[in-house]
N, C-alpha and C positions, 0 to 999 in steps of 0.2 A: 439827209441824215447819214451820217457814215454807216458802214457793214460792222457788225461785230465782228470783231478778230482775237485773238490772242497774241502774246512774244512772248518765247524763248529763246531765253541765253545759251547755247552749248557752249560757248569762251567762256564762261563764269570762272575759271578757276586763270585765266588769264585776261580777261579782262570784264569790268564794270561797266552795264549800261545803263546810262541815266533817260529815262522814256518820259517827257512833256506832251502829254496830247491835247491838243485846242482844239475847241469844237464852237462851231459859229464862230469864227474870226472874223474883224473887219475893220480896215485901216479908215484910219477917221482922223489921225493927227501926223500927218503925210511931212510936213513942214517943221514940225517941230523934230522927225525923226529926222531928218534930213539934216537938219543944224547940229541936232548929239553926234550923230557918225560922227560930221566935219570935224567935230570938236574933239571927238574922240582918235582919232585915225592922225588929226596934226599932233595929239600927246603919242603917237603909238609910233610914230617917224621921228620925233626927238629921242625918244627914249631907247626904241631900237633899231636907230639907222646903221650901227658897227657889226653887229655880231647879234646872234640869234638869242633870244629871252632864256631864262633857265626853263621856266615852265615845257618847253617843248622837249625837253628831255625825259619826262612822263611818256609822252607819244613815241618818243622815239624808242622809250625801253618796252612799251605795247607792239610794237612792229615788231622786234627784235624776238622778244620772246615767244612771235609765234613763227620767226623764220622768216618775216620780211623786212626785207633791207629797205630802210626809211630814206636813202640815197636814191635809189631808183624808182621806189613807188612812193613820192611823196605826201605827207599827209596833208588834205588839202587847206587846216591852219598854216601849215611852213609855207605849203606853195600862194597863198593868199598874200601872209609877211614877205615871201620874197617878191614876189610879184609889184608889191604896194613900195619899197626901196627899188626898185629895179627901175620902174618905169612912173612910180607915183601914181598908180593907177589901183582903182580899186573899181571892183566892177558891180555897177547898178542894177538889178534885176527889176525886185518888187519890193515893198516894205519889209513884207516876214523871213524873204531870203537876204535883203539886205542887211538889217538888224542879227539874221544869225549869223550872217560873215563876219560881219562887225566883233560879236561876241566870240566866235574864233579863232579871232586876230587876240582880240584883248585880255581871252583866259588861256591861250595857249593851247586848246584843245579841238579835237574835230566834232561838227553838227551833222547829222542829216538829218534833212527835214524832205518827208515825204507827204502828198496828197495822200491822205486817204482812202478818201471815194475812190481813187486806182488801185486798193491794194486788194488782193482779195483770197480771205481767209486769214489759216493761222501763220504768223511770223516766224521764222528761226532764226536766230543770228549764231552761224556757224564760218568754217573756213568749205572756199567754192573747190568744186572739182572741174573734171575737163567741159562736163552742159553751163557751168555757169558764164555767162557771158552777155550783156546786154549794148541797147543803142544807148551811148552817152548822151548828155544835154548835148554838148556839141556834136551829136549825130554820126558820133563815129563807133563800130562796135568793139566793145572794151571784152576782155576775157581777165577772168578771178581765180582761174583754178590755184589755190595756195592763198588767198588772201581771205581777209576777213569780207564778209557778206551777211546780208537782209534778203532773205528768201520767202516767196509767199506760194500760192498755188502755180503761180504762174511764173515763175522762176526767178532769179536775182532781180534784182532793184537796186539794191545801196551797199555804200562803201565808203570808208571815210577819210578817200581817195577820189572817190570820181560816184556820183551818183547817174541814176540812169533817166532817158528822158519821158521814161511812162508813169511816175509815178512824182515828176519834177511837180514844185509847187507854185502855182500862178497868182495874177494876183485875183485870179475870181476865188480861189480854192478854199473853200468854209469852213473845212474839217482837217485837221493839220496832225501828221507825228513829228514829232522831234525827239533824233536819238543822241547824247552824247557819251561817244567813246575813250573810255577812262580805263587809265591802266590801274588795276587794285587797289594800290599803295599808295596812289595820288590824293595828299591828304586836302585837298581842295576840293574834293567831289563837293559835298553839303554845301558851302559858298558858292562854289560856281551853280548848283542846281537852282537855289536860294533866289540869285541876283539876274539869274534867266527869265523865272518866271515872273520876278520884279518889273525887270522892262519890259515882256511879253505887255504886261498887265499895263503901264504906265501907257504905251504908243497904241493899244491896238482894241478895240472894242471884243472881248470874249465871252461867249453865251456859259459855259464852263470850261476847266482845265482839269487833270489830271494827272497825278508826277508823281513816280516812282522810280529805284537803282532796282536793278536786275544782276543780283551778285549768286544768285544759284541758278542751276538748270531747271528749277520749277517753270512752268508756262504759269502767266499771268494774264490774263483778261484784261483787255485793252479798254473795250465795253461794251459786258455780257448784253445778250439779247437779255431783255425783261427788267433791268438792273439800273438805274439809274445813272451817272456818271457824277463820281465824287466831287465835288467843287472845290477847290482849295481857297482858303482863307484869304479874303484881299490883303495884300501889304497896308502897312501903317502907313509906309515912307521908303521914297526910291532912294538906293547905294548910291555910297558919294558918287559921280561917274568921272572922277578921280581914279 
């Protein structure tokens, strides 16, 4: 069972965090995820093999307005889209990082998704100073001082640029957060939250979920000790994936 934790937003007045947390996760329809990507990724190379989607213009005015130039520290939806025209390559992980790549390719916006059971304590999502600094998945050490960051007792973790490789999600990993970074005024937040949890729920067996935007500095309870963990409503019916 996951630790209790909290998150807090300090960018709240610059940017929206959309928090998904899955608890008991577990890939059961491995095959059929595999064919939606295919399906999805060959609509996502016809549509934008010229020029970059509108949607990433939201990301890019989140970077901007906090001082980081989206040219050199890319967000890692663009770098995903370019990556995927560049080389045709899209990279495989596990089910619940593959499906989130997937989804931030398709809505234009950055995921992280973090193991749980690694995090430990209360969340802040703030900008890093000169201590922030971690081992990336690909094992090399990243420094955040000036960006946006997910900080726990034990220091950075994520970014929605490069996440780190201690709290990277595998595919044993049972307890899942999912954050996505949205700039204010992106009127897609509800949709895109909406059509996340949809497929979460459609590919992957979940014991509960819980989904919230974090648009004030208030701390929120992730999931209190003693407190049960809210379930959200099954969907009726999965988004065209059109």
């Amino acid at each position: 069972m996951a630790k209790p934790v909290s998150i807090q937003n300090l960018l709240s007045e610059k940017l929206s965090a959309g928090v998904n947390l899955y608890l008991g996760i577990s890939a059961g329809r491995d095959e059929l995820l595999a064919e939606f990507i295919a399906q999805q990724l060959a609509a996502i190379r016809i549509g934008h093999s010229q020029s970059l989607p509108p949607g990433f213009t939201w990301t890019r005015k989140l970077y901007n307005s906090l001082h980081i130039d989206p040219t050199r520290h890319r967000p890692s939806s663009e770098a995903l889209l370019r990556r995927l025209r560049a080389k045709n390559d899209f990279p495989a992980v596990n089910p619940a990082v593959d499906l989130t790549n997937l989804l931030s390719l398709k809505f234009q916006i950055c995921y992280g998704l973090y193991d749980l059971d690694q995090v430990d304590g209360p969340i802040v999502i703030t900008l890093g100073d000169e201590n922030d600094r971690y081992q990336g998945i690909r094992k090399e050490t990243l420094n955040f001082k000036g960006k946006i960051i997910l900080r726990d007792a034990d220091g950075a973790f994520g970014n929605p640029s490069a996440d780190s490789l201690r709290t990277s999600v595998k595919g044993s990993s049972r307890d899942i957060l999912q954050v996505l970074f949205f700039h204010p005024g992106d009127p897609m937040k509800g949709k895109i939250m909406a059509e996340t949890m949809v497929l979460f729920r459609q590919f992957f067996t979940i014991t509960a979920i819980r989904t919230f935007l974090l648009e004030t500095n208030n701390s929120q309870g992730i999931f209190p000790e003693g407190e049960p963990c809210k379930i959200s409503a099954s969907p009726t019916q999965s988004p065209n994936p059109g």
